[in-house]
N, C-alpha and C positions, 0 to 999 in steps of 0.2 A: 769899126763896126759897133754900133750902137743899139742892143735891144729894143722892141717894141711891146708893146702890148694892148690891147686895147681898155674900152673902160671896162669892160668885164673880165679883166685880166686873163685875155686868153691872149698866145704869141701870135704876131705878125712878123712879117717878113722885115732882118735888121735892115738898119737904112746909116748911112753916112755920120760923123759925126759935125757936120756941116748942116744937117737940114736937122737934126735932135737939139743942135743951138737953137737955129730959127723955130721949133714948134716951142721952146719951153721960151724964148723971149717974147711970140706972143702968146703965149699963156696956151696955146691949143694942147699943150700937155704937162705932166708933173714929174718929178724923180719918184723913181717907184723902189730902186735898190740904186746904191753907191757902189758895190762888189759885185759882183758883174754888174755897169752902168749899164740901167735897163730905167728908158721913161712907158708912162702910160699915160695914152692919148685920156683927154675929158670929154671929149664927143664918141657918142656910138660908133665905130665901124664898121660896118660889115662884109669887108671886101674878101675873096678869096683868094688863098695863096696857090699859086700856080709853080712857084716856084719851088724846087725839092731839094731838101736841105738834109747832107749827110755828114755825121760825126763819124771819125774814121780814130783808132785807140789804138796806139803802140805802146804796148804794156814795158813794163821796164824795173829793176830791183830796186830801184834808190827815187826814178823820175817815170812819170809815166806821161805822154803827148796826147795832146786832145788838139783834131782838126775840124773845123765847121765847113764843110763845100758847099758851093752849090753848082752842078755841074762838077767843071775841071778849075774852078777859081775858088781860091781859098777865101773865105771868109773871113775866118777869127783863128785863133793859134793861143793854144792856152799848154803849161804842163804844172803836175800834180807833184809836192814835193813828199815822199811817203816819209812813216818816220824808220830810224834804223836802230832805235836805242829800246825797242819791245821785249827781245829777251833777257838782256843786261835789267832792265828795269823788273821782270819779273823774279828774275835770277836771288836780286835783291830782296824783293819782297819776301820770297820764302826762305832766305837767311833772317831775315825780320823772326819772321812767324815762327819759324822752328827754334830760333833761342829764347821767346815770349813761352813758349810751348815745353821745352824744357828747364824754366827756372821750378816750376811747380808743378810736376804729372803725377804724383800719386792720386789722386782722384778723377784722374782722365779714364775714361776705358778703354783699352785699345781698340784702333779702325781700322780695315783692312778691306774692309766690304762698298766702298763705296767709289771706285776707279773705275766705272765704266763710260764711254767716250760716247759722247752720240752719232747718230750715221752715217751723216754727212762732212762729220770733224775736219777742219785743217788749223795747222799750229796759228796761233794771235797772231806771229807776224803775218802772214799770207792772208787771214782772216782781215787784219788791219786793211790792206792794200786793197783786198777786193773791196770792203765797206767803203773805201774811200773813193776807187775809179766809179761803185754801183752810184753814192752818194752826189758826184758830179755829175753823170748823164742824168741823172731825176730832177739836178736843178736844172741842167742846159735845156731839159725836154719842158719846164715850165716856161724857157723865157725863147725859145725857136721852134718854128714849128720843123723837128725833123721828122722824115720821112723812112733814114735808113741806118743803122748803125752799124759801122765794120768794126770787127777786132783783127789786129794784126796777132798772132803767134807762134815766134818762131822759134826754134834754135838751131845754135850753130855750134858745128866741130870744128874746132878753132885746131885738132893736129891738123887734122885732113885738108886743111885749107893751108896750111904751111909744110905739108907733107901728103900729095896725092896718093902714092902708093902703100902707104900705113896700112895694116890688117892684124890684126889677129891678138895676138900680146906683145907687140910693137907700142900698141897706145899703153900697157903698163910703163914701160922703159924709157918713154919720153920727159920732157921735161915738164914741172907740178906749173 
């Protein structure tokens, strides 16, 4: 599956990578992006897409899967590699800071007043992940014209599913 777009860079419907050969050999279009391989026609188009195009998202702690449908046929199949080394790295950082901090404090003031969270807060890692799946559908939505987005969200009780009759403080006593 091969992006489109037209000369005004708006999305058209992906097409083969068999006819994105033939439009850029003869010249009726140009590369527009190498990362997701996306050309853009040289001549106006103005045709309408009929066709509805749904990105479907199974969130995930390490990997997250991105599906392009249209209908019941899959289109494109892409996954998000997140990163996992965000608290270790901050971790660091403020062993950094705090022994810069303490070779010379006599002329520091103490702080105490300035830890309040804003309202919507979730920790860098989870902020990470979200930035990074919101970041890929705002590209996909430039270069396909979708129509619908699904997020999958699930969890599972991995006793209950190895032990139907578990209840109560059973799931203490099981195995970590």
């Amino acid at each position: 599956m091969i992006f489109v777009l037209n000369k005004n860079k708006q999305p058209l419907s992906p097409c083969h990578s068999a006819v994105a050969r033939k439009l850029l050999k003869t010249g009726k279009a140009v590369i527009h992006k190498k990362y997701p391989f996306t050309i853009r026609l040289k001549e106006l188009k103005t045709s309408i897409n009929k066709a509805e195009f749904r990105l479907k998202i199974d969130y995930g702690s390490r990997h997250t899967g991105l599906a392009i449908l249209n209908g019941s046929k899959v289109i494109g199949l892409a996954q998000i590699h997140h990163k996992t080394s965000i608290k270790s790295n901050m971790d660091s950082r403020r062993a950094m800071r705090r022994t810069r901090r303490n070779r010379t404090t006599r002329y520091r003031k103490p702080r105490f007043n300035n830890r309040k969270r804003k309202e919507r807060w979730l920790p860098p890692s989870l902020q990470s992940r979200v930035d990074n799946i919101q970041n890929w559908v705002n590209r996909l939505q430039k270069l396909c014209p979708l129509t619908h987005i699904s997020y999958e969200n699930v969890k599972f009780d991995t006793q209950l599913m190895q032990n139907p009759e578990i209840s109560g403080i059973e799931y203490q006593q099981g195995e970590l």
